[in-house]
N, C-alpha and C positions, 0 to 999 in steps of 0.2 A: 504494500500500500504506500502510497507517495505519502512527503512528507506535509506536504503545503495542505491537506484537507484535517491530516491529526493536527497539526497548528492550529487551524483556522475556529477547529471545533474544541479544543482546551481553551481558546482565547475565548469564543464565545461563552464556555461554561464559567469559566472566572469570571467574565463581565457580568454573569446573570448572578452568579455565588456574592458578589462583593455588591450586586444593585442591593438583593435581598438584604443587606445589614443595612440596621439603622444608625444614626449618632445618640447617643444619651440624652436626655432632655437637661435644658442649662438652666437651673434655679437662676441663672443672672434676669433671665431673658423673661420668665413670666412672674406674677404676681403671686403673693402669698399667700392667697386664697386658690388659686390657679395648682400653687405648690401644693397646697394642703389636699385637694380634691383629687391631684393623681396620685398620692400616696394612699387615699385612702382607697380610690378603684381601684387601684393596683396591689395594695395589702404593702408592699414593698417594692422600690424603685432605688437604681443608680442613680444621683444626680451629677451633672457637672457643677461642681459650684469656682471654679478658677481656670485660666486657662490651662494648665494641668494639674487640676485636682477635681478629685468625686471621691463619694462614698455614698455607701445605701443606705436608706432613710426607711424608717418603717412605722407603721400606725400606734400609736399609744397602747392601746389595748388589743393585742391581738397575739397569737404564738408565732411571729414572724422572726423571733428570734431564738437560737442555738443555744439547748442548755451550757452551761451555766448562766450565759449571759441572759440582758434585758435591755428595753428599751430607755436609754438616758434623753433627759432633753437637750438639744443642742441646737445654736443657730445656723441660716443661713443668708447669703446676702440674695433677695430678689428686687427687683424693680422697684416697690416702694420700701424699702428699708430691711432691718434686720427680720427674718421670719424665724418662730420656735417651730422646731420639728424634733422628730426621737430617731435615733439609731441605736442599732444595737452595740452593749460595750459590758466586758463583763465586772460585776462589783468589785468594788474595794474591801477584802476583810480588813477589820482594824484589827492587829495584832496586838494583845500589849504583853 
């Protein structure tokens, strides 16, 4: 089999493989409300929150998180200011 048709048909399957991925959604880009509503349809989401930085965000009350851990509140920056969201982080024992 020539070479120019197995080219032609691995370039179009990458092209289709790499359309199918999406980009993360960028807490910069929408509202706090907007932020709050896809985590909660989503149960848990990536966000971008910097130009190279994310981390998942998950709903206050929900098992979206890996024992031990839970969900801690933490911010994010979107469009109108600081927003509170939770991610998961595991506790702190206080040892003494």
């Amino acid at each position: 089999m020539p070479a120019r048709p197995i080219v032609s048909t691995a370039a179009a399957i990458l092209l289709a493989a790499t359309s199918m991925a999406y980009g993360r959604p960028d807490a910069r880009t929408m509202t706090c409300e907007q932020t709050h509503q896809l985590i909660q349809s989503r149960r848990a989401v990536v966000l971008s929150t910097g130009r190279n930085t994310y981390d998942r965000y998950v709903r206050q009350y929900g098992n979206e998180c890996d024992w031990p851990e839970a969900p801690v509140t933490s911010y994010v920056r979107t469009l109108d200011g600081q927003c509170r969201v939770h991610r998961c982080e595991e506790p702190v024992l206080g040892l003494r």
